[in-house]
C-alpha positions in Angstrom: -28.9 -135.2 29.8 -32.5 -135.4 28.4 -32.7 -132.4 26.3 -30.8 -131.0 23.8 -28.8 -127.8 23.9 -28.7 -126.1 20.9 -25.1 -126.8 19.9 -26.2 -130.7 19.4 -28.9 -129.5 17.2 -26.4 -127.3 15.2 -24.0 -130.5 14.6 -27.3 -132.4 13.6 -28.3 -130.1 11.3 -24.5 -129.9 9.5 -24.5 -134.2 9.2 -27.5 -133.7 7.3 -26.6 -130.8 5.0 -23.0 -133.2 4.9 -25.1 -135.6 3.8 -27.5 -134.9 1.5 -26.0 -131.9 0.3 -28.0 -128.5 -0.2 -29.3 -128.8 -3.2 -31.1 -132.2 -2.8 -32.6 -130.5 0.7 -33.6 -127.5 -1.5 -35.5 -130.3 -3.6 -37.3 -132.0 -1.0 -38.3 -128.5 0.8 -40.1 -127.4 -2.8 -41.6 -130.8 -2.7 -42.5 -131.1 0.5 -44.3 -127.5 0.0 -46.0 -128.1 -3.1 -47.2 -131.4 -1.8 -48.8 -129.0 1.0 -50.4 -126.3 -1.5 -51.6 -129.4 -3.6 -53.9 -130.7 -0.6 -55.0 -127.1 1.0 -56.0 -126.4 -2.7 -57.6 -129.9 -2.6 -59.1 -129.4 0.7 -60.4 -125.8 -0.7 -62.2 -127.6 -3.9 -63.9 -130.1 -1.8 -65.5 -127.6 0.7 -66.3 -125.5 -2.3 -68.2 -128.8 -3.7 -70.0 -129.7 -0.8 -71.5 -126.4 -0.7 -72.4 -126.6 -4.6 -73.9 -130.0 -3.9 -75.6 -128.7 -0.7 -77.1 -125.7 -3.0 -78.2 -127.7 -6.1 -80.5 -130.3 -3.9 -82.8 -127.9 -3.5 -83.3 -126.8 -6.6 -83.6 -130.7 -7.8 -86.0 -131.2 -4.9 -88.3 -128.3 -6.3 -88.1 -129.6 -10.5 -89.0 -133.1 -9.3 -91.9 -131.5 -7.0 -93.2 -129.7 -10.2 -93.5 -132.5 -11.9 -94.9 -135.0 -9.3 -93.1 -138.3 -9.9 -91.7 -140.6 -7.8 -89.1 -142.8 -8.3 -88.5 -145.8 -5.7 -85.1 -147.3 -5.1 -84.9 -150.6 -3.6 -80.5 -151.8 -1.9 -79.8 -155.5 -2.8 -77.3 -156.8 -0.2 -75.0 -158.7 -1.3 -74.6 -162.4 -0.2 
């Protein structure tokens, strides 16, 4: 009585199609999957910059070395 057999799935899935209809599924599918290439390519472009950002600190490191200077930063917290 607690699972499902496969016949209840199959009338669950024909209520929805019933329902919404196939082309307005078809819709939400592309959606759905752009919506998932959209953040992997996100995701992709972020690790990408991190490692840019992790690369160029050295080399900004080694200019400000060169030319000795110093520069002091001091946080104000906020009352």
């Amino acid at each position: 009585m607690g699972s499902f057999s496969i016949w209840h799935w199959l009338i669950v899935l024909l209520i929805v199609v019933m329902v919404f209809g196939t082309k307005k599924l078809k819709n939400i599918g592309s959606d759905l999957g752009g919506a998932v290439k959209g953040f992997k390519d996100g995701m992709k472009d972020g690790s990408t910059a991190a490692a840019d950002d992790k690369s160029a600190a050295p080399v900004q490191q080694v200019a400000n070395a060169a030319e000795k200077t110093t520069i002091d930063v001091e946080t104000k917290q906020k009352s």
